[in-house]
N, C-alpha and C positions, 0 to 999 in steps of 0.2 A: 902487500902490494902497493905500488905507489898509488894506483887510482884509488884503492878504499882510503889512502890518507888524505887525497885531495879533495874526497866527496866526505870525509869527516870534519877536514875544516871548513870547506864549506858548507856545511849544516851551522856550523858556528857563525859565521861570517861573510859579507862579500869582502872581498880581499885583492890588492894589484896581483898581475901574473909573476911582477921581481919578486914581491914578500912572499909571493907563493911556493915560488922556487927557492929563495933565500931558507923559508922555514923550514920545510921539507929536506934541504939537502940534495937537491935533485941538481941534474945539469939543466941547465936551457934548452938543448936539443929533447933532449927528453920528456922534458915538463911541455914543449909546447906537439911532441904528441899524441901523451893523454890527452890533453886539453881538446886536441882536435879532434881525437874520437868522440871525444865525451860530446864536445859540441854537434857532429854529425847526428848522433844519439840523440841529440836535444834535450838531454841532462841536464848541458850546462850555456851559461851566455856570456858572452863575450862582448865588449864594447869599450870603445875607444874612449877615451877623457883626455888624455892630451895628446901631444906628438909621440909619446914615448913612455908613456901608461896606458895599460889596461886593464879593465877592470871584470874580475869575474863575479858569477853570484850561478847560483843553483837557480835551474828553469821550474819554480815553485809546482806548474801544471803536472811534470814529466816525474815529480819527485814526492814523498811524502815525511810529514813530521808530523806525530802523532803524540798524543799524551794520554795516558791512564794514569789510576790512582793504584794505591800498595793494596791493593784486592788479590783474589785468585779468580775473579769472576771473567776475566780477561782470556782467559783460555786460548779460546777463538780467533779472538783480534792476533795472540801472538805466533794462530797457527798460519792466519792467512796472510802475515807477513815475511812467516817462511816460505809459503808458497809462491807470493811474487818477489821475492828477494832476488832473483837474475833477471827478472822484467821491472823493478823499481824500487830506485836505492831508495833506504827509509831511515828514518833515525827516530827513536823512542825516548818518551822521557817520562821521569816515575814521579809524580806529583804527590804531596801528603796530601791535600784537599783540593776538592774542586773548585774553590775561586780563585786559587792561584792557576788552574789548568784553564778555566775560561777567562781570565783578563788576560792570558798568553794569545786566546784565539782569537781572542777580539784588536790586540794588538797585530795580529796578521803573524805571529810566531809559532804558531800550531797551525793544521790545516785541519787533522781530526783531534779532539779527546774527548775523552770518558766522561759526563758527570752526571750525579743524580738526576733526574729527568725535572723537578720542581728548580734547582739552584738551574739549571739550564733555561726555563721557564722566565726565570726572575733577569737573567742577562739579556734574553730576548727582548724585556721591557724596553732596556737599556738601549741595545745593540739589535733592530730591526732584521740585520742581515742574519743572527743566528738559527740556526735552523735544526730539529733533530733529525738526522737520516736513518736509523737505526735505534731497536733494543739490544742489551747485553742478555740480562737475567731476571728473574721471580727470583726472593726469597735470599739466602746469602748473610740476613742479621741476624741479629738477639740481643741479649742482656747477658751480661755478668754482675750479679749482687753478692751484697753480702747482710743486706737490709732490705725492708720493704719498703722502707722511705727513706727521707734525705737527701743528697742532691747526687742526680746522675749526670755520667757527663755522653759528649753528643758532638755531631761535627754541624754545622750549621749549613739551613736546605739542605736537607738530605732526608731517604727514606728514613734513617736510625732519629734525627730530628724531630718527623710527624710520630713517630712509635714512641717515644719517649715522651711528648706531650698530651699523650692518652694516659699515661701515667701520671693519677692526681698528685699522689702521694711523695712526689718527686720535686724538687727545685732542678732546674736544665744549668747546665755548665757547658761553655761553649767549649772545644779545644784546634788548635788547628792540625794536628798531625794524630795518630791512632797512637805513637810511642809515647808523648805526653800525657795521651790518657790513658793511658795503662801505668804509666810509672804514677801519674796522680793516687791509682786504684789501688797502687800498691802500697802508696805512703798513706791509706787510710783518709783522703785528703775530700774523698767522695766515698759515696756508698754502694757506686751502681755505675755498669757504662753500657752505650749502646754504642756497639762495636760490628764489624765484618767479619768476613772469612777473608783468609784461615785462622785469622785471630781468633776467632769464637771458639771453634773446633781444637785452637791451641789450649786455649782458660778454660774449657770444659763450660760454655756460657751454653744460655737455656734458646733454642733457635726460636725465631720467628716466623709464623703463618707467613708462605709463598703469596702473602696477598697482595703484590704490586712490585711493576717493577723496580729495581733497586737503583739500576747505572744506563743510560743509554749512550749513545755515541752521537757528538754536534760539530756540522762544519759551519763554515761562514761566508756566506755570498756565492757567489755560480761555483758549484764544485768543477774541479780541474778533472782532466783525464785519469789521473793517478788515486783522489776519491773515489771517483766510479767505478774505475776497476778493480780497489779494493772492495768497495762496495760490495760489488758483487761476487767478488769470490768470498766476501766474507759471510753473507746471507745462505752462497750453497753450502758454506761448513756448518752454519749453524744449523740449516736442515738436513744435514746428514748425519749428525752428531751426535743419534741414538742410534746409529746404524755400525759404530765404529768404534774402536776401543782407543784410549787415552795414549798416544804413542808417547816411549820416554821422553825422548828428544822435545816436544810440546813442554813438558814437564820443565824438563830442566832448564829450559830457555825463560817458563816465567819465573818460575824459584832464584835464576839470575837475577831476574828484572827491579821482582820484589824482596830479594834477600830473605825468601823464608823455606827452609828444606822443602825437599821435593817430596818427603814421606806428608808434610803438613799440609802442601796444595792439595796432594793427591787425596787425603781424607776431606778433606771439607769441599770437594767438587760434588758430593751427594747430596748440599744444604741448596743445589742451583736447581730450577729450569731454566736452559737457555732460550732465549728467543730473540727474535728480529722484531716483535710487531711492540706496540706502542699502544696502550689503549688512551680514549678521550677519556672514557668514565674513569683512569686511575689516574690521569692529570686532574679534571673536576675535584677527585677526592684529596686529593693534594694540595692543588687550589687554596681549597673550601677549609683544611683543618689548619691551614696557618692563618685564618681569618681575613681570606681577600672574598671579594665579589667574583661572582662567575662573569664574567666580560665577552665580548666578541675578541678580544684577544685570545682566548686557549683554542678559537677556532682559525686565526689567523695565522697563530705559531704553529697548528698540528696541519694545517694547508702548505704551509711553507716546504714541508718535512718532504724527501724524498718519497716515492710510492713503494712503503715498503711494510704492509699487513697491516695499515693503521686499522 
């Protein structure tokens, strides 16, 4: 349909309404009215820059763009965007790490994404306005060895990061994407990697104790209507989500996202508890094992955070 084309370029871009129409293929009669649905709707805006240009851009509040990382722990996030998907266009984007997902948010290019709750932590230093509104999950890691020592590899701030430095016997290897360090583990290049699901569940890797959260979810600065209401529908999926069986359709939409079968999400969905809440004492612990000082900061970033089971 013409309107999914025009709410796809604009996810990309603000754009004039001629190139809009030029790229599209559209007539003029036509294109101006979606536009003016869309505008009604308050989707999208409109504004004048010269006598005979206009210029459109997506109404950031009324819309969402969102980021996760190549997990399966996302479940949820991609149920409850099927759920508002005729009340609020969205566009997703699949991140290998999370500092490329939070310097996206901080630049005002994401409204929500996913990251480790500690590398979330550390951009809040930075970036005052970030804020966690949400948990994902407990549990989700492990190891894959082929040594007891040597050097492992690890994504940096992250749950698999603090787990891997508990391990004396280890030298840490940074990577920025999960396919790098698996191909490194392949070429014998390391000895050991702390890695996610489904990938654990894929290498037969040994899980790790559900003891903190893995991923949480961070917006930036006064959340817009379109947070909020995700928001909260996405809090009632998470609390009903022992109540309810894994629909395919759910499945298949993340196995898109993250390009890994749908047989591979569906087993390693048993390595999660999901949850919304957020504890202080697993930031504290997180804090504290990358060698920072407890601060009135980890009380000022978990104040920030929406009112949601801290």
């Amino acid at each position: 349909m013409l309107k999914d084309k025009v709410l796809d370029t604009l996810f990309r871009e603000e754009i004039t309404q001629k190139e809009l129409t030029l790229i599209l293929g559209a007539s003029r009669s036509r294109m101006s009215e979606i536009l003016k649905i869309l505008e009604i709707k308050g989707i999208i805006k409109r504004r004048k820059v010269s006598q005979r240009t206009v210029l459109v851009s997506l109404n950031h509040s009324r819309t969402l763009r969102i980021g996760i990382l190549r997990s399966s722990e996302y479940l949820h996030v991609v149920e409850t965007l099927r759920d508002l998907a005729d009340k609020i266009p969205f566009r997703v984007t699949v991140y290998e790490n999370s500092m490329e997902a939070l310097k996206e948010l901080m630049t005002g290019s994401e409204d929500i994404v996913a990251s480790p709750l500690i590398s979330g932590y550390f951009f809040y230093l930075i970036d005052r306005s970030i804020k966690p509104i949400a948990g994902v999950a407990w549990g989700g890691a492990g190891i894959i060895k082929r040594s007891d020592h040597g050097k492992i590899g690890t994504t940096p701030l992250s749950r698999m990061d603090k787990d891997s430095r508990e391990l004396k016997n280890y030298e840490q290897v940074y990577f920025k994407s999960m396919g790098n360090m698996l191909l490194a583990y392949q070429k014998k290049e390391i000895e050991a990697a702390q890695i996610w699901e489904p990938f654990l569940s894929m290498n037969e890797g040994i899980k790790s104790p559900p003891n903190g959260v893995c991923c949480c979810l961070f917006t930036r600065g006064k959340s817009g209507q379109s947070v909020n209401s995700f928001l909260g529908k996405y809090v009632e999926n998470v609390q009903l989500a022992d109540r309810k069986t894994v629909g395919r359709g759910k499945l298949s939409a993340l196995s898109k996202l993250i390009g890994v079968k749908e047989s591979d999400v569906a087993k390693s969905l048993g390595s999660y508890k999901f949850t919304t809440s957020i504890s202080k004492t697993d930031l504290e612990s997180q804090v504290e094992s990358f060698g920072l000082p407890l601060v009135k900061e980890v009380e000022s970033f978990l104040e920030r955070s929406s009112k949601v089971s801290l």
